[in-house]
N, C-alpha and C positions, 0 to 999 in steps of 0.2 A: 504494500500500500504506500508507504514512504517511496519507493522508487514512482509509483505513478503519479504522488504529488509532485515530486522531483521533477517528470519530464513536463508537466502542466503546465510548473513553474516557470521551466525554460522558455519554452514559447511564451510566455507573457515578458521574460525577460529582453526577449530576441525584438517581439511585439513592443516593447517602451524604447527599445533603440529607434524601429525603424516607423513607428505609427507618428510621431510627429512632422518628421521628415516628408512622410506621405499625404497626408494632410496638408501643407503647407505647399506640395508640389501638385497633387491631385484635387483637392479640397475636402473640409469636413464633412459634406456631407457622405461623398462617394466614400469613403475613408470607413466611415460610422456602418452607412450599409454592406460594404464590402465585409468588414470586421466580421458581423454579425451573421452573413451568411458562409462566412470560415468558420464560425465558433459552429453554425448550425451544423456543417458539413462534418467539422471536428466530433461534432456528438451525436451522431447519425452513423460515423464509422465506427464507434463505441460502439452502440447498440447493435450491429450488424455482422461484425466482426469477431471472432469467437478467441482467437490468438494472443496470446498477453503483448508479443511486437505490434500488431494493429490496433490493440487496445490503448496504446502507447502512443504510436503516432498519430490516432485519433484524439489523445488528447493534447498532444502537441497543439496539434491544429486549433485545437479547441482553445487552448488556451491563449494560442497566437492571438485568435479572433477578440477571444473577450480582454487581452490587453490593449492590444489596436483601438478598440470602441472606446476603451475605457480611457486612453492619451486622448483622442481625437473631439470624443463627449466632453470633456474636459474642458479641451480647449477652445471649442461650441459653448459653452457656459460663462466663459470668460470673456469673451468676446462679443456675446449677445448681449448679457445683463452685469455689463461692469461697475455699477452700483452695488448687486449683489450678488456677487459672482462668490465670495466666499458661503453664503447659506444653501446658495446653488449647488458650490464644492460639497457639501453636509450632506445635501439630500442624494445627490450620486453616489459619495460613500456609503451611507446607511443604505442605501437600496444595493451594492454591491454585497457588504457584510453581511445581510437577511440572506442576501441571495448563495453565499458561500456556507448558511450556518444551516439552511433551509432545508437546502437540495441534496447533503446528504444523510439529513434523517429524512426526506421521503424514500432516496434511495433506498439505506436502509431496511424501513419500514417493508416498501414493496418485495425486497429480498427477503423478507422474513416470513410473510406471506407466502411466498414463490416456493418456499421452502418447505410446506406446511402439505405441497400438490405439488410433487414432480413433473407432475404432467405437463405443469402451468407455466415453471419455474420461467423459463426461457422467455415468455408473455412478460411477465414480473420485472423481469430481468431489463428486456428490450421497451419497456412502455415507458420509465423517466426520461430515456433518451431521442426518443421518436419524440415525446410532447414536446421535451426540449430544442428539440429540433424544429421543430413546428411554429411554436412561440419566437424562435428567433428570427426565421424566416418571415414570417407574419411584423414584424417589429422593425427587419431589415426594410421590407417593402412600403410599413409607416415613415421609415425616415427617408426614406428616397422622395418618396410622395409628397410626403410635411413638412419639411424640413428644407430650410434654405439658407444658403451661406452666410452669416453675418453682416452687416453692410460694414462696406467697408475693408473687408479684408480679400487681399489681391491672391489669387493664386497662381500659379503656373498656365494651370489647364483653364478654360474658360468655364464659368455655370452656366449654362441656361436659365432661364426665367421659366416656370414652369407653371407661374398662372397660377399659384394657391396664396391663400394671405398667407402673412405673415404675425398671426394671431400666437403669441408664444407658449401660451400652457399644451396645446396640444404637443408641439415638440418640446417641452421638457415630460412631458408625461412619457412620448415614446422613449426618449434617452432614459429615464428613468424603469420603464421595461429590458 
């Protein structure tokens, strides 16, 4: 277990090198949904993948993605509400920590379950990681949608204008998923 936290770590490690850089070359938004549909993909080969190496570099992936989000979200909060960009910084952290204290006692739970019916186990087993995968993907495609670059901040790549206000709670609600 220590070694699968370990390889998580990495990619989140690899992901705070390279998620600001990308961000600032590609933009937040792409950056945010891109993240998130890595972390989904990261935890979609979990669940799919039966081998402790693919269990591994699934979570590589996975966690590449939710560090990327989580530099890029960041810097999306800072940039948008720099009035209050430090209560901003609070509410992304607390929604991270729920979310790392959360996910594996469902896990857990469902595995204990899963345990209870061989039959099922595998069901048990692969159902945190499918939803998970679902919700990200779902969340990736909210911010793609809702979400629009700061004004003001120049990127590389150009944004398109995509015609949605810029009404802010819905996208701190998505970053916040």
């Amino acid at each position: 277990l220590g070694l699968l936290l370990a390889v998580g770590s990495a990619g989140g490690a690899m992901a705070g090198l390279a998620g600001g850089w990308l961000a600032d070359r590609l933009g937040m938004r792409r950056v945010m949904a891109a993240a998130l549909l890595a972390a989904g993909v990261g935890f979609s080969l979990c669940g799919l993948l039966r081998h402790f190496l693919s269990f591994a570099g699934g979570l590589l992936i996975a966690g590449f993605g939710v560090a990327a989000f989580l530099v890029s979200a960041s810097a999306y909060l800072c940039a948008s509400y720099p009035g209050k960009s430090r209560r901003m910084m609070g509410s992304l952290q607390l929604a991270a920590a729920v979310g790392y204290c959360v996910a594996p006692l469902a896990v857990d739970a469902l595995l204990r379950l899963g345990a209870s019916d061989p039959q099922r186990s595998a069901t048990y087993f692969h159902t945190p990681f499918a939803v998970s995968a679902g919700l990200l993907a779902a969340a990736a495609a909210g911010v793609w949608r809702c979400v629009r670059e700061p004004a003001g901040e120049e990127t590389v790549a150009a944004t398109e204008d995509l015609g949605v206000s810029a009404a802010p709670w819905p996208a701190v609600a998505l970053i916040v998923v």
